[in-house]
C-alpha positions as a Markdown table, in Angstrom:
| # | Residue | x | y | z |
|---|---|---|---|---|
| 1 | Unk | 26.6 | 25.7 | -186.2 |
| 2 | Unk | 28.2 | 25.0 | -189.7 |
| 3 | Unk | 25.9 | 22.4 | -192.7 |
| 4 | Unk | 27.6 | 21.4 | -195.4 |
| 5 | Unk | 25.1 | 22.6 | -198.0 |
| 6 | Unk | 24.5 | 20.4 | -201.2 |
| 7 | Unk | 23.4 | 21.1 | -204.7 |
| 8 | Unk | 20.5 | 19.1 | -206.8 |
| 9 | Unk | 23.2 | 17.2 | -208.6 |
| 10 | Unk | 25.0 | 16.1 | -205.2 |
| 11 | Unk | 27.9 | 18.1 | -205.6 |
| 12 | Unk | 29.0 | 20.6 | -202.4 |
| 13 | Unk | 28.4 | 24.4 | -202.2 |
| 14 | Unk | 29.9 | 25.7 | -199.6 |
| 15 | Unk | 28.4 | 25.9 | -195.6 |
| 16 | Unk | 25.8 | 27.5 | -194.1 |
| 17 | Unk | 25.7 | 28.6 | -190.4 |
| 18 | Unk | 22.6 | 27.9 | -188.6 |
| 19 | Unk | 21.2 | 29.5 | -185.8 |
| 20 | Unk | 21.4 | 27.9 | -182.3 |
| 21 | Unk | 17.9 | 29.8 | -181.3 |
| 22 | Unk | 16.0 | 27.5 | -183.9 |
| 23 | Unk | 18.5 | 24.4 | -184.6 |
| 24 | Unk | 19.8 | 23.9 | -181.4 |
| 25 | Unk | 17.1 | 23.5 | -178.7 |
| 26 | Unk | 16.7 | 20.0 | -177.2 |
| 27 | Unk | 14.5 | 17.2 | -178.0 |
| 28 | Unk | 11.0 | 17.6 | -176.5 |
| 29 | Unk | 8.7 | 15.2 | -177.3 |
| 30 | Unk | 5.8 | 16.2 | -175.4 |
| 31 | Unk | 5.8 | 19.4 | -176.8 |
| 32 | Unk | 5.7 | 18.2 | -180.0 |
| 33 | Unk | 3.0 | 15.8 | -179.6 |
| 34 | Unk | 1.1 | 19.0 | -178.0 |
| 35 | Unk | 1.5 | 20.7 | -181.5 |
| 36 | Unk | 0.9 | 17.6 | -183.6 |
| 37 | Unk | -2.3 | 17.1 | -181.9 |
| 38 | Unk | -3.4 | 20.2 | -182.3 |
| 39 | Unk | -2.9 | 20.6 | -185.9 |
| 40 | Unk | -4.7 | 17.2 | -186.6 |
| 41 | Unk | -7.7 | 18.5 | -184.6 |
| 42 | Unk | -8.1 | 21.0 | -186.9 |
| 43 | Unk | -8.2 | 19.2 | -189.8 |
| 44 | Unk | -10.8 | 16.9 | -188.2 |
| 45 | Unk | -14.3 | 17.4 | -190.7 |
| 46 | Unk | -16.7 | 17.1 | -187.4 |
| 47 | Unk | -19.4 | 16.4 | -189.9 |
| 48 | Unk | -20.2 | 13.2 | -188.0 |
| 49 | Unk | -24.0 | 12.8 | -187.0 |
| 50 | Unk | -26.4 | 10.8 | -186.3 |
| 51 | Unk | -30.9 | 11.3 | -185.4 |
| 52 | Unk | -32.0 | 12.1 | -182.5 |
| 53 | Unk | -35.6 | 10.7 | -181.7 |
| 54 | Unk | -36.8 | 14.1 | -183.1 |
| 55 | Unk | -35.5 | 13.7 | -185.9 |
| 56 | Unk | -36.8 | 10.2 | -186.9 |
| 57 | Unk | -40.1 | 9.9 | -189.5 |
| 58 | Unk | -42.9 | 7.8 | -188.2 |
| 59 | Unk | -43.5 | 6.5 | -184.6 |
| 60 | Unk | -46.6 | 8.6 | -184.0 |
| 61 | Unk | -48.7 | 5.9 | -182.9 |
| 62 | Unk | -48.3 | 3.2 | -180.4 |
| 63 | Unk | -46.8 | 0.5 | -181.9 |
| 64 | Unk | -49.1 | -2.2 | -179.9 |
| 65 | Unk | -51.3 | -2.0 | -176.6 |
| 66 | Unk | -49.9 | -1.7 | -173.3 |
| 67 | Unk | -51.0 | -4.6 | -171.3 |
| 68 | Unk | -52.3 | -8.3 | -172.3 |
| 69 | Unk | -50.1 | -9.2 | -175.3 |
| 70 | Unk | -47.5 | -10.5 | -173.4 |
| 71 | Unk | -44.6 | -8.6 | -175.2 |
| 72 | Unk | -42.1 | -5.4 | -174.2 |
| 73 | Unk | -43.7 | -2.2 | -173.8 |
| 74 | Unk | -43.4 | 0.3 | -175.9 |
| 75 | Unk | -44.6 | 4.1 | -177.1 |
| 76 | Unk | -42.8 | 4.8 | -179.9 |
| 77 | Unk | -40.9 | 3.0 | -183.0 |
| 78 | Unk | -38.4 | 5.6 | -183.1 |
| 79 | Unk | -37.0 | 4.4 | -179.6 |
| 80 | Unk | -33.4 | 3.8 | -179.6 |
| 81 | Unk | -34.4 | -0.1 | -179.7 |
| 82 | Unk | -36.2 | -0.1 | -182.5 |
| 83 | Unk | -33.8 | -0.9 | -186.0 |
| 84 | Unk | -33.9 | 2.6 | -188.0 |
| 85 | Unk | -34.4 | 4.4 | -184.2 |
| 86 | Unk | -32.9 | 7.4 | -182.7 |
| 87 | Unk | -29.4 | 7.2 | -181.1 |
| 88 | Unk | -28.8 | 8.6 | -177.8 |
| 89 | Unk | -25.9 | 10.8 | -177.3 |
| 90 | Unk | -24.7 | 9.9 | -180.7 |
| 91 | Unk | -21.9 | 12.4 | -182.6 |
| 92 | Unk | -23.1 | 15.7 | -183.9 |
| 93 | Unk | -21.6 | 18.3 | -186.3 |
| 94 | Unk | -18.6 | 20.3 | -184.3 |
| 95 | Unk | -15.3 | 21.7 | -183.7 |
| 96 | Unk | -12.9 | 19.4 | -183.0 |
| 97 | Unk | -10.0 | 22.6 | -182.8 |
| 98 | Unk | -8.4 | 23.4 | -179.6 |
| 99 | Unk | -6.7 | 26.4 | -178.4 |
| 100 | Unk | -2.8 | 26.5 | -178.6 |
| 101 | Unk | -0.7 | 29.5 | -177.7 |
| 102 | Unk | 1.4 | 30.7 | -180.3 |
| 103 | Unk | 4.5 | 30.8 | -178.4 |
| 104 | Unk | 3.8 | 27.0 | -178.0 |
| 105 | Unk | 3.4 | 26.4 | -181.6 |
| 106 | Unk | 6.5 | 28.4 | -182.3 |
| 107 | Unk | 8.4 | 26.4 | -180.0 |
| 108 | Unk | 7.2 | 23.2 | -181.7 |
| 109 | Unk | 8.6 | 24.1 | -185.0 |
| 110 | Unk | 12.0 | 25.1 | -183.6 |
| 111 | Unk | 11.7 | 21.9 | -181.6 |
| 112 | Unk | 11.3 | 20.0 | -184.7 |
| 113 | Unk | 13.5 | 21.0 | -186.6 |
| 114 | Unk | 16.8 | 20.7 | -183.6 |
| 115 | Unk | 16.0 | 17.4 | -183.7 |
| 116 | Unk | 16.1 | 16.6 | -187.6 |
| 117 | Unk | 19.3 | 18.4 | -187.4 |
| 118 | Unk | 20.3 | 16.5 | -183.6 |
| 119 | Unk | 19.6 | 13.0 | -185.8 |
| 120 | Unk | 21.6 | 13.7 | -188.9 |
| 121 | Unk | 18.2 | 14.3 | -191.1 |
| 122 | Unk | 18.6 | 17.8 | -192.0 |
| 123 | Unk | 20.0 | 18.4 | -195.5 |
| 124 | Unk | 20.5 | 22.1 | -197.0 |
| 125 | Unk | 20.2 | 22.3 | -200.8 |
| 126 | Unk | 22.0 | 25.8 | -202.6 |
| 127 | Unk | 18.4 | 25.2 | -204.5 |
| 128 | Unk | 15.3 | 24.2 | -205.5 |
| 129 | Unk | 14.9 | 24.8 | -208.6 |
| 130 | Unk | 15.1 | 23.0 | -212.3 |
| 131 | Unk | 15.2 | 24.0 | -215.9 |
| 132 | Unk | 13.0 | 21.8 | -217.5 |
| 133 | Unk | 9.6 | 19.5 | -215.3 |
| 134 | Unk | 11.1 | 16.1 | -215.9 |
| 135 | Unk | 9.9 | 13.6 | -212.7 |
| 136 | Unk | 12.2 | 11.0 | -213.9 |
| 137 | Unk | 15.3 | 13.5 | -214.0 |
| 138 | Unk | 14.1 | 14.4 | -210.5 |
| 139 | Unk | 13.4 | 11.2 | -209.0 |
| 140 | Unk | 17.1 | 10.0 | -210.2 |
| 141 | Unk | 18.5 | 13.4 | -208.6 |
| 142 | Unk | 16.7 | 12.3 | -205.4 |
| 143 | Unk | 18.0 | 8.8 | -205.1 |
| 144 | Unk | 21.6 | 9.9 | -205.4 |
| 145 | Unk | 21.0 | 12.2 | -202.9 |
| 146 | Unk | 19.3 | 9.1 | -201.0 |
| 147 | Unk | 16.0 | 10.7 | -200.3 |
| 148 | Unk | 13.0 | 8.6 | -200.8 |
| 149 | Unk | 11.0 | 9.8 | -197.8 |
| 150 | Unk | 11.3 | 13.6 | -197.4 |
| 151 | Unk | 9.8 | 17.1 | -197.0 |
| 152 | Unk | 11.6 | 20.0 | -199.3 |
| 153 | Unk | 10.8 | 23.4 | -197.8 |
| 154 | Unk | 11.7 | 26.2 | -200.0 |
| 155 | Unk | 11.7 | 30.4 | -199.6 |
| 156 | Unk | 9.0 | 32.5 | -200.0 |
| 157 | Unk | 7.7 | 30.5 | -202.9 |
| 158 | Unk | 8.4 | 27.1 | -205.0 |
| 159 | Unk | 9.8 | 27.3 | -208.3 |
| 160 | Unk | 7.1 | 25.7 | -210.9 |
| 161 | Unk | 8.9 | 23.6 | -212.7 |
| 162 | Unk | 10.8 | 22.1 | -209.3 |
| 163 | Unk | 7.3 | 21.4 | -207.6 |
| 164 | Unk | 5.6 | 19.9 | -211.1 |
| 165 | Unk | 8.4 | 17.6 | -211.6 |
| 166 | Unk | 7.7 | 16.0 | -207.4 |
| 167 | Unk | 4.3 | 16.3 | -206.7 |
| 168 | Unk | 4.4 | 12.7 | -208.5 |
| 169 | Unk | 7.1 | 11.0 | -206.4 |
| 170 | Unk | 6.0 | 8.8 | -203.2 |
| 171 | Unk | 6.9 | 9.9 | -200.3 |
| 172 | Unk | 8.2 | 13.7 | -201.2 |
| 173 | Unk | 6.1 | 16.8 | -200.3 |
| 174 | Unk | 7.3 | 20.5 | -201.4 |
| 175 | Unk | 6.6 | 23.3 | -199.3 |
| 176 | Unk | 7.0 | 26.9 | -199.6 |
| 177 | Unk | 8.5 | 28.5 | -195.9 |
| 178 | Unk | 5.1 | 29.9 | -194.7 |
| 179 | Unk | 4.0 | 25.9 | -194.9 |
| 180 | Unk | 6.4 | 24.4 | -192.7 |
| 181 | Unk | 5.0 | 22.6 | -189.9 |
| 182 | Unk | 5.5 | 20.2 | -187.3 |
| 183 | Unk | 3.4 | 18.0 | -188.9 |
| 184 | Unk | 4.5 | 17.4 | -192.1 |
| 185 | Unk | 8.4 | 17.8 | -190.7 |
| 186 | Unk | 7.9 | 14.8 | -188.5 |
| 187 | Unk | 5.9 | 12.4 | -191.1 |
| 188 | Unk | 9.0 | 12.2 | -193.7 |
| 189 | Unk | 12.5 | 10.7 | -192.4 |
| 190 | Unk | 14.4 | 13.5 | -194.2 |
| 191 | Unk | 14.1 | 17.3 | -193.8 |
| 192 | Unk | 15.5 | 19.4 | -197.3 |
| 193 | Unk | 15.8 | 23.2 | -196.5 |
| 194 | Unk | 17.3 | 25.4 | -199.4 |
| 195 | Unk | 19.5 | 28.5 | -198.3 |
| 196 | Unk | 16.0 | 30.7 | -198.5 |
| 197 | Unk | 14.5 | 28.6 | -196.1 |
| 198 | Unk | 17.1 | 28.5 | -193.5 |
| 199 | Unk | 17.1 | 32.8 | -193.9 |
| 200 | Unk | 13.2 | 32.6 | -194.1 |
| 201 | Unk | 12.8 | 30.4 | -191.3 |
| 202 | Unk | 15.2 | 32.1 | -189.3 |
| 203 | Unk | 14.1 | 35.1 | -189.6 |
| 204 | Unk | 10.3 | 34.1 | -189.0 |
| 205 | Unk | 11.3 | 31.8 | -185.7 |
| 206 | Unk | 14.2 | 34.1 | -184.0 |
C-alpha cells in the first residue's frame, strides 16, 4: 500500500509502498498483550526479599516459660509474630522472564505496527537527521508536524545530532531499527518510520 512520506520541515517527498506481510495484518489484541507482557517480565529486577526465620539474629532462647504466666506460648522471637520476625513464604530473588516463541514475537511486531498504520498513526519521514543539535529547532519541527507523543525509529543507526537534539523532549523516544518493539510502539500515540526503517524492518520481519 502507498504512504505519503514527509520531510522534517513538513513538506512532501514522494510515497513509499509498504508491505502488506508487515503493515497489513489485522488487529490482534491478545497477541499483543502476549508480547507486551512478556517484555515487561523481563525487565522485572526480582531482587524482592524478605528473612526467612533462618535468617533472623537472635531468638535462641525461649522468650518466657511455657506454662503458669498466663500469656501466648512461644519458642522463639524470630516467629513470624514477633515485630522484626521472619516472613513465611515472603518474595525471594528470581526470574520473573517467561518463555515466548519467536515466531510469536515476530508476529507482535507486525501486529503492531498494521494497526498504527490501520488507525492513521503511522507517519514516514525521507529522514532523520539534522545539521546542527538544536532541541528548540526540533521541538518546533515536531509540533508542525503535530507530534507531541511519538516513537521515531530510524535505520541501522540514529544520526547524533538528530537523537541529541530529542532525547530532551516529553513524550518522544528515538530508536535505531534493531530497537523497535511492541512496547515502546504501543506506549506513544504516534509511530515515525524514516525510509531506512520501513527497508530495515521489512527486510528483518518478511
Amino acid at each position: 500500500m502507498k504512504v505519503a512520506v514527509k520531510t522534517l520541515d513538513n513538506t512532501a517527498a514522494g510515497e513509499i509502498d509498504l508491505a502488506d506481510s508487515v503493515f497489513g495484518l489485522p488487529a490482534r489484541a491478545d497477541l499483543l498483550a502476549r508480547v507486551v507482557r512478556w517484555q515487561l517480565a523481563r525487565r522485572q529486577q526480582g531482587t524482592h526479599d524478605t528473612k526467612e526465620i533462618g535468617e533472623i539474629s537472635g531468638g535462641g532462647r525461649k522468650p518466657r516459660p511455657q506454662k503458669g504466666s498466663g500469656r501466648s506460648r512461644h519458642g522463639s522471637t524470630r516467629s513470624p509474630q514477633w515485630r522484626k520476625g521472619a516472613v513465611i513464604f515472603g518474595p525471594t530473588p528470581r526470574s520473573h522472564a517467561h518463555e515466548l516463541p519467536k515466531k510469536v514475537r515476530a508476529l507482535g511486531l507486525r501486529t503492531a505496527l498494521s494497526s498504527k498504520l490501520s488507525e492513521g498513526k503511522l507517519l514516514v519521514l525521507d529522514r532523520a537527521a539534522l545539521d546542527v543539535a538544536k532541541t528548540k529547532d526540533m521541538a518546533n519541527r515536531f509540533k508542525a508536524l503535530g507530534l507531541a507523543s511519538a516513537l521515531i525509529i530510524d535505520g541501522e543507526a540514529v544520526d547524533a545530532n538528530f537523537a541529541m537534539a530529542a532525547r530532551n523532549l516529553p513524550g518522544i523516544d528515538v530508536l535505531p531499527q534493531q530497537g523497535a518493539n511492541v512496547y515502546d510502539i504501543l506506549r506513544r500515540d504516534v509511530l515515525v518510520l524514516t525510509r531506512a526503517a520501513v527497508e530495515k524492518l521489512e527486510a528483518r520481519l518478511k
